[in-house]
C-alpha positions in Angstrom: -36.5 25.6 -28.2 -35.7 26.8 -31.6 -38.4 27.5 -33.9 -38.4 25.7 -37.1 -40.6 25.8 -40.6 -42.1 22.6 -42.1 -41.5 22.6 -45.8 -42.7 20.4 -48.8 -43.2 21.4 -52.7 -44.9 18.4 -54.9 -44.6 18.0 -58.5 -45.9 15.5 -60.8 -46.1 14.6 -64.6 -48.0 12.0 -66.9 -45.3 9.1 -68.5 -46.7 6.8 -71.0 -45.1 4.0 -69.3 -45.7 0.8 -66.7 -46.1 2.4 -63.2 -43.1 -0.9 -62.2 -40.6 1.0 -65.3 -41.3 4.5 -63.2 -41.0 3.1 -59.9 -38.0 1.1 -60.6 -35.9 4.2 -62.9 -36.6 6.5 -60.0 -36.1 4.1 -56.7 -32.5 3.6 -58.5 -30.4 6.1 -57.3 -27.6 5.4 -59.7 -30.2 6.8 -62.5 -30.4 10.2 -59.8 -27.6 11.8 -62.2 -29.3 11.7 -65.1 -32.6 13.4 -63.9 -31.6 15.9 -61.0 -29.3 18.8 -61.4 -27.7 18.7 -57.8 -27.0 15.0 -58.0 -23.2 14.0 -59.1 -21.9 11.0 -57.8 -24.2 8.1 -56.0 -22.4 5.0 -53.9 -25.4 2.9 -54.2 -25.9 -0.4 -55.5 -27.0 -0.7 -58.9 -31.1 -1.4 -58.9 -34.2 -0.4 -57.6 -33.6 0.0 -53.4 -36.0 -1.3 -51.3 -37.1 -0.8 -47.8 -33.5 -1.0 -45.1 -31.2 0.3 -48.0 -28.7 2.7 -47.7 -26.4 5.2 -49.6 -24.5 7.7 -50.3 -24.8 11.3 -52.4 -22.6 13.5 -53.3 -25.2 16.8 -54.1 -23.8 20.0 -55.2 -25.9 23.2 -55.4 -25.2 26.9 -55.4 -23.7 27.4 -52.4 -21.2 24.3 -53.1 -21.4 20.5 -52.2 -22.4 18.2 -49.4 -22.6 14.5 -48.8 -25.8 12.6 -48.3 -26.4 9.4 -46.5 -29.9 8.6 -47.5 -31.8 5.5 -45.9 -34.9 3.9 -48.0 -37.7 4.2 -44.9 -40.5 3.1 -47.3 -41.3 0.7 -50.6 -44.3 -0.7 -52.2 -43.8 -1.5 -55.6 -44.8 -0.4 -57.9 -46.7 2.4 -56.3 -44.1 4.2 -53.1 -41.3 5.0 -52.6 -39.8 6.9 -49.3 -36.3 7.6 -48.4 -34.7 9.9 -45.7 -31.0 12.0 -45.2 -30.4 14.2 -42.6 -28.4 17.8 -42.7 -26.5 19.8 -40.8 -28.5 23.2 -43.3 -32.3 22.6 -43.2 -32.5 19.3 -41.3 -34.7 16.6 -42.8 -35.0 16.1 -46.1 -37.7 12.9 -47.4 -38.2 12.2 -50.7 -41.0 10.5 -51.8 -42.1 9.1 -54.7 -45.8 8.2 -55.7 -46.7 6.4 -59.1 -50.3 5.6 -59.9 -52.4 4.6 -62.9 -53.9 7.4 -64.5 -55.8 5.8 -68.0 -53.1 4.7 -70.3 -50.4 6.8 -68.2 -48.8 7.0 -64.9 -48.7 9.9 -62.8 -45.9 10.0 -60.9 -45.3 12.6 -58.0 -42.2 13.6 -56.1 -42.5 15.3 -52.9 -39.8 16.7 -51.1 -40.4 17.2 -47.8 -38.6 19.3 -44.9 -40.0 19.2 -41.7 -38.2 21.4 -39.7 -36.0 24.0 -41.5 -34.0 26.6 -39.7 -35.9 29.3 -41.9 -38.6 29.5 -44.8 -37.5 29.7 -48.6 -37.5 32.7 -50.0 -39.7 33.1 -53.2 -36.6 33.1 -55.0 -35.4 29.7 -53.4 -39.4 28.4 -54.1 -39.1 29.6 -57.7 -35.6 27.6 -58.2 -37.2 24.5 -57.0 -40.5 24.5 -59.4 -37.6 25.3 -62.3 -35.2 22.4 -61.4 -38.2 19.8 -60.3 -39.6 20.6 -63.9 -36.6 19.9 -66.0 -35.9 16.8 -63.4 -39.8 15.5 -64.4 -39.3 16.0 -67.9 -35.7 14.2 -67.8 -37.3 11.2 -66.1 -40.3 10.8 -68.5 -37.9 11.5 -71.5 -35.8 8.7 -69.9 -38.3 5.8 -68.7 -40.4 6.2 -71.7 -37.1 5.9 -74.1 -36.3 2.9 -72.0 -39.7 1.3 -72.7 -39.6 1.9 -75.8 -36.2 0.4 -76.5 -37.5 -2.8 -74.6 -40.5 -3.5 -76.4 
């Protein structure tokens, strides 16, 4: 049996904006582009997926690209959001996204998990994934809350 390393990093951030806008912008993957770095090129249709939906990814990172068939495992609007791929690099990969009234604002949380990598991050890999998740939190709140504000 090969041993294997279970992975996840959480992030979160405070948008001054209905928890159904969050839910909805992120659950989209054709919005993916504008808020995550690796993200190019989505074969999705164009709204919030829901629970049985499928697509497609084209991610490019460091090392080059790769192409993700992803599978929504898990919605409840306007509060979760789950969806699964599976690769040939580091296995698993679930995304998950929590929104949840905090006051005025919503929090909303993505956690990346992978439950059975080939190896552990290295700091440096840990470090490049707090950097991209914070620009990809900030894109999304700069986003929704423009969005929002546009509608009202």
């Amino acid at each position: 049996m090969t041993n294997t390393v279970a992975f996840e990093r959480s992030h979160d951030i405070l948008i001054n904006a209905p928890a159904g806008a969050v839910l909805d912008y992120v659950s989209n993957p054709n919005s993916w582009p504008e808020w995550i770095i690796a993200s190019h090129e989505m074969d999705s249709p164009d709204r919030p997926l829901v629970e049985g939906d499928t697509f497609r990814e084209q991610w490019h990172t460091r090392t080059g690209g790769v192409e993700l068939n992803w599978k929504v495992t898990e919605c409840q609007s306007p509060n979760l959001w789950i969806a699964e791929t599976m690769t040939s690099f580091i296995g698993l990969i679930i995304a998950r996204y929590d929104v949840e009234q905090v006051g005025d604002q919503v929090r909303y949380t993505r956690t990346i998990t992978n439950p059975a990598r080939p190896k552990a991050p290295t700091p440096e890999m840990v470090e490049r994934i707090d950097a991209e998740a914070k620009v990809c939190l900030e894109n999304i709140k700069r986003n929704v809350e423009a969005k929002v504000a546009a509608s009202a």
